[in-house]
BARO-249780 format. One line per field, with one value per atom (N, C-alpha, C, O): x, y, z; atom name; residue in three letters. Coordinates in steps of 0.2 Angstrom, whole numbers, always signed. Layout:
N
c1 <- c(X:...)
c2 <- c(Y:...)
c3 <- c(Z:...)
atome <- c(CA:...)
residu <- c(ALA:...)
***
This chain:
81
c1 <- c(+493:+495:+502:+506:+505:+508:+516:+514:+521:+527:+527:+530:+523:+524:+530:+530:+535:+540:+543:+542:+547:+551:+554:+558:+554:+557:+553:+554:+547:+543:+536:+532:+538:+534:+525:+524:+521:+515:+512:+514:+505:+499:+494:+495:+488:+481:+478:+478:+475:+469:+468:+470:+463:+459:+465:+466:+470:+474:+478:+482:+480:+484:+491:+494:+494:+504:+509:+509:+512:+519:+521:+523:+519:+522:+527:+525:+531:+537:+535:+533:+536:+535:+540:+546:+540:+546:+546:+551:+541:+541:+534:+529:+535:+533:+532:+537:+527:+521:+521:+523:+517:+516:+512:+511:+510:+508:+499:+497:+498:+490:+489:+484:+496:+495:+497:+497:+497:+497:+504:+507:+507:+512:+513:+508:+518:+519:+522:+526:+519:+521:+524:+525:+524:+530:+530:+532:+527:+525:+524:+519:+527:+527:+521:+517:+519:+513:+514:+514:+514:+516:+523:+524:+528:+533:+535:+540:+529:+527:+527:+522:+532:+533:+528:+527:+523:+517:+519:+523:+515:+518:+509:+506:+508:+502:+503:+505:+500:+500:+493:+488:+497:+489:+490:+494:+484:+483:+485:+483:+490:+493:+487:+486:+481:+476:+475:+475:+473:+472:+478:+477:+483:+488:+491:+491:+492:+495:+502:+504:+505:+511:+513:+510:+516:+516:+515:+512:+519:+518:+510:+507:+507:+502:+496:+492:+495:+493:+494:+489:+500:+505:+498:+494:+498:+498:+489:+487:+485:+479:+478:+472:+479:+477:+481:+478:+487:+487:+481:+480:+477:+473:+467:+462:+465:+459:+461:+457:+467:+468:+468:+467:+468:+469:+461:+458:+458:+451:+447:+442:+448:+446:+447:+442:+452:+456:+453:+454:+450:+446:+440:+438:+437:+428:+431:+430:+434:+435:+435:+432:+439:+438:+433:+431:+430:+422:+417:+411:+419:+414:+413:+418:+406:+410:+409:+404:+410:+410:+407:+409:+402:+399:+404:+405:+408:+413:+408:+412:+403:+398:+396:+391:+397:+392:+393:+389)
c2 <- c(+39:+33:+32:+37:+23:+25:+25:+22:+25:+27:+20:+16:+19:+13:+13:+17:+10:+11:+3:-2:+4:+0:-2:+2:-9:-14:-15:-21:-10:-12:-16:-17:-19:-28:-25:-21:-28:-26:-32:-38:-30:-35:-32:-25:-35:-33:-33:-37:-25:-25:-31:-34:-33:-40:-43:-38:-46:-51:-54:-50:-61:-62:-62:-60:-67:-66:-62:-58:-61:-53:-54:-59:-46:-45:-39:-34:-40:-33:-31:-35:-23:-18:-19:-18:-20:-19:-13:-12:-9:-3:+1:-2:+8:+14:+17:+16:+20:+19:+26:+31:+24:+27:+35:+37:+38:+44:+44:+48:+35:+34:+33:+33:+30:+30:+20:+16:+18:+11:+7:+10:+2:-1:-7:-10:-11:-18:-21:-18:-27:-29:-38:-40:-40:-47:-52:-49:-58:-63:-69:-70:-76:-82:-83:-79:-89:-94:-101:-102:-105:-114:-113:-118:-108:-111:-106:-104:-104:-100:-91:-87:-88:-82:-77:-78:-73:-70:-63:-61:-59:-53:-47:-48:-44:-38:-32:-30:-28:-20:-21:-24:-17:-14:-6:-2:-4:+3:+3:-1:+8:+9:+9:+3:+14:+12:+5:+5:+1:-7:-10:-16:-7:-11:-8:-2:-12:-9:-12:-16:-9:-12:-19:-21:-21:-28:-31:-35:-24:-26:-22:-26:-18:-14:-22:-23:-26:-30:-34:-36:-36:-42:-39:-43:-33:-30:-34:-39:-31:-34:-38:-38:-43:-49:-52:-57:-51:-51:-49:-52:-43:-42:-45:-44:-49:-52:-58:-60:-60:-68:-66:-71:-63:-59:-61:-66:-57:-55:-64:-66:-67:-76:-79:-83:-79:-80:-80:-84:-74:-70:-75:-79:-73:-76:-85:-88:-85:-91:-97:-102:-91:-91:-90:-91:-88:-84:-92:-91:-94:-99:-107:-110:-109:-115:-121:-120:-126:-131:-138:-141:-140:-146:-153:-153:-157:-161:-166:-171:-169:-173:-175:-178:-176:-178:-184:-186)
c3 <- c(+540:+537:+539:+540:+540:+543:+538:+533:+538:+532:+530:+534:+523:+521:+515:+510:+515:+507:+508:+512:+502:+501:+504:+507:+506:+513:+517:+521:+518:+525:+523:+519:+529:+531:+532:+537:+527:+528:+528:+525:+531:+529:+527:+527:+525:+525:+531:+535:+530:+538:+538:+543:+532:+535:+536:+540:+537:+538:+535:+532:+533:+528:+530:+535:+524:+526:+526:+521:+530:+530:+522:+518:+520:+512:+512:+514:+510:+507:+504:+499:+505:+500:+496:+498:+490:+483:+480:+476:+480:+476:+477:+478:+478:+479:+485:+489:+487:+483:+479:+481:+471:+466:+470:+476:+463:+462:+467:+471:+463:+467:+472:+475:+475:+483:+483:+488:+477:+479:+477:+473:+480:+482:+480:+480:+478:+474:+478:+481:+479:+487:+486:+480:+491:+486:+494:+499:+493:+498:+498:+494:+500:+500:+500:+503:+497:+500:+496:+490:+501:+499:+496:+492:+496:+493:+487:+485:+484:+480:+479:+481:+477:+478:+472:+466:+479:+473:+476:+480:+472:+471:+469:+463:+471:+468:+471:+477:+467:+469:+474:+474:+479:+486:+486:+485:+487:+492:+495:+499:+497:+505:+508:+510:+509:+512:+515:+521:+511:+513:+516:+517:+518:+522:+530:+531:+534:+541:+541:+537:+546:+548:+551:+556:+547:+551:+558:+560:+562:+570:+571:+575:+569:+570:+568:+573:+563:+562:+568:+570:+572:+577:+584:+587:+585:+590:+591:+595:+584:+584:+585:+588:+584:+583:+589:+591:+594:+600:+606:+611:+604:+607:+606:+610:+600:+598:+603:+608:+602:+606:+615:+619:+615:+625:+625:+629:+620:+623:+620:+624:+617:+617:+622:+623:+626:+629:+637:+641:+637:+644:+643:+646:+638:+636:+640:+645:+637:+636:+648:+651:+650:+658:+660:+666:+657:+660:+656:+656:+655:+652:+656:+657:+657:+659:+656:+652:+657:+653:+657:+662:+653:+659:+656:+650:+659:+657:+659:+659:+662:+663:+659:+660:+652:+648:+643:+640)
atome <- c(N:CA:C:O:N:CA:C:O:N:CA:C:O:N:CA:C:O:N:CA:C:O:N:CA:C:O:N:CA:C:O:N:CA:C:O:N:CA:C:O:N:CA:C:O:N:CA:C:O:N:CA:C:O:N:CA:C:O:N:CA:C:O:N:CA:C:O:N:CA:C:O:N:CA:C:O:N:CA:C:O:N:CA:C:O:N:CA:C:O:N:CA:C:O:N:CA:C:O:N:CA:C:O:N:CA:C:O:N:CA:C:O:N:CA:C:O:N:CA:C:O:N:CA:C:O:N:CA:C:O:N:CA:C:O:N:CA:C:O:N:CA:C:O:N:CA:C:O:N:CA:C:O:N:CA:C:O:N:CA:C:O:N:CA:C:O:N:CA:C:O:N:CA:C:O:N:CA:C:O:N:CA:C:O:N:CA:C:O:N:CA:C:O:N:CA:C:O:N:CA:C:O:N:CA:C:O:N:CA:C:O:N:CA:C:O:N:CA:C:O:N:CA:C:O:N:CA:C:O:N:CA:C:O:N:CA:C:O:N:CA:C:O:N:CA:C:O:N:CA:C:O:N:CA:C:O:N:CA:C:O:N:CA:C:O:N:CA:C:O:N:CA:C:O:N:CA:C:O:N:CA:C:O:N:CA:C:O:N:CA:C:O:N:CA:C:O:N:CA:C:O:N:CA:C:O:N:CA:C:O:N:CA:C:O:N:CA:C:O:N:CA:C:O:N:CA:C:O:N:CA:C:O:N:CA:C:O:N:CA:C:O:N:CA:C:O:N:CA:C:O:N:CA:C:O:N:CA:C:O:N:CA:C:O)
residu <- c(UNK:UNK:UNK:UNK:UNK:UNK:UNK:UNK:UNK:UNK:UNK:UNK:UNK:UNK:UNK:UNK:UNK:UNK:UNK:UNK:UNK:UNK:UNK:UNK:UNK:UNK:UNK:UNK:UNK:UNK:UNK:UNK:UNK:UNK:UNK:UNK:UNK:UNK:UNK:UNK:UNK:UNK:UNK:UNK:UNK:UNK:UNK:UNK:UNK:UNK:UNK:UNK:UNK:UNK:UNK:UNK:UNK:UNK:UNK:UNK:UNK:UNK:UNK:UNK:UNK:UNK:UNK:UNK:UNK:UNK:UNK:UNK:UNK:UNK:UNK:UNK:UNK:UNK:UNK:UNK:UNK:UNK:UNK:UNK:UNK:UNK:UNK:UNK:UNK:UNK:UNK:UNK:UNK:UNK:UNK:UNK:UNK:UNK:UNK:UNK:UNK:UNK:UNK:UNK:UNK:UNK:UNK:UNK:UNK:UNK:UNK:UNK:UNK:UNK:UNK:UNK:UNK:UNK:UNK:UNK:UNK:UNK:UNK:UNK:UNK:UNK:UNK:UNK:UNK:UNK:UNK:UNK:UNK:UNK:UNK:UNK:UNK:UNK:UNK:UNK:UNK:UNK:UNK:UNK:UNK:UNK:UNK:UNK:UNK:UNK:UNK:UNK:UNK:UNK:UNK:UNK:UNK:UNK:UNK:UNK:UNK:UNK:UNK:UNK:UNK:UNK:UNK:UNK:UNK:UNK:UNK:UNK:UNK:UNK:UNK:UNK:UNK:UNK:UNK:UNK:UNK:UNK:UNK:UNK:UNK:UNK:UNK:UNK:UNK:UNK:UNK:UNK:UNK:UNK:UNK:UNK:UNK:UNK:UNK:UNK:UNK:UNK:UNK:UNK:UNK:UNK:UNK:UNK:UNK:UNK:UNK:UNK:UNK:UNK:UNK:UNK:UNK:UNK:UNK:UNK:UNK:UNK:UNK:UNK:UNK:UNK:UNK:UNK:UNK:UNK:UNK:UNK:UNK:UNK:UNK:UNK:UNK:UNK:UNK:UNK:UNK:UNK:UNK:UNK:UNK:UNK:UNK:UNK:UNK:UNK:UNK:UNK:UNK:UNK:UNK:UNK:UNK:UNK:UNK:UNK:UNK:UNK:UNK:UNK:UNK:UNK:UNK:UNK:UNK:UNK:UNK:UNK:UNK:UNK:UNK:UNK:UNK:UNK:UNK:UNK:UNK:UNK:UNK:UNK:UNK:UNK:UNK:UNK:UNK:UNK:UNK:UNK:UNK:UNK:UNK:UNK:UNK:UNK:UNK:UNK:UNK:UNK:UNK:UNK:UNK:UNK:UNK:UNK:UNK:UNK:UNK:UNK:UNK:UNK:UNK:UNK:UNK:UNK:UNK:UNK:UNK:UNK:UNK:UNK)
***
């Protein structure tokens, strides 16, 4: 896992907005994390488990968009209709 603490920029595997770490992670492995949404500063404990690094997140989802991307050339479109 990769060195999650205090200050570092995470997300949720599934996805989701960049949240800072504010505290831990505890004894059980889980971490209080702190993130806008609408303006609105929200805040909850995650499992380090359930979290990646922000770029390791950036990274993925750069490669999901590469590979949409490719399909997407490979396809053709009748504009005939």
């Amino acid at each position: 896992m990769a060195n999650i603490q205090e200050g570092t920029i995470v997300h949720l595997k599934s996805g989701g907005p960049k949240m800072t770490v504010i505290k831990g992670p505890d004894e059980d492995g889980k971490v209080f994390c702190q993130w806008f949404s609408g303006g609105i500063c929200r805040e909850k404990m995650f499992t380090v488990n359930s979290l990646v690094l922000g770029e390791e997140l950036s990274d993925s989802m750069a490669a999901i968009a590469k590979a949409i991307s490719e399909r997407k050339k490979g396809l053709k479109i009748d504009e005939e209709s």
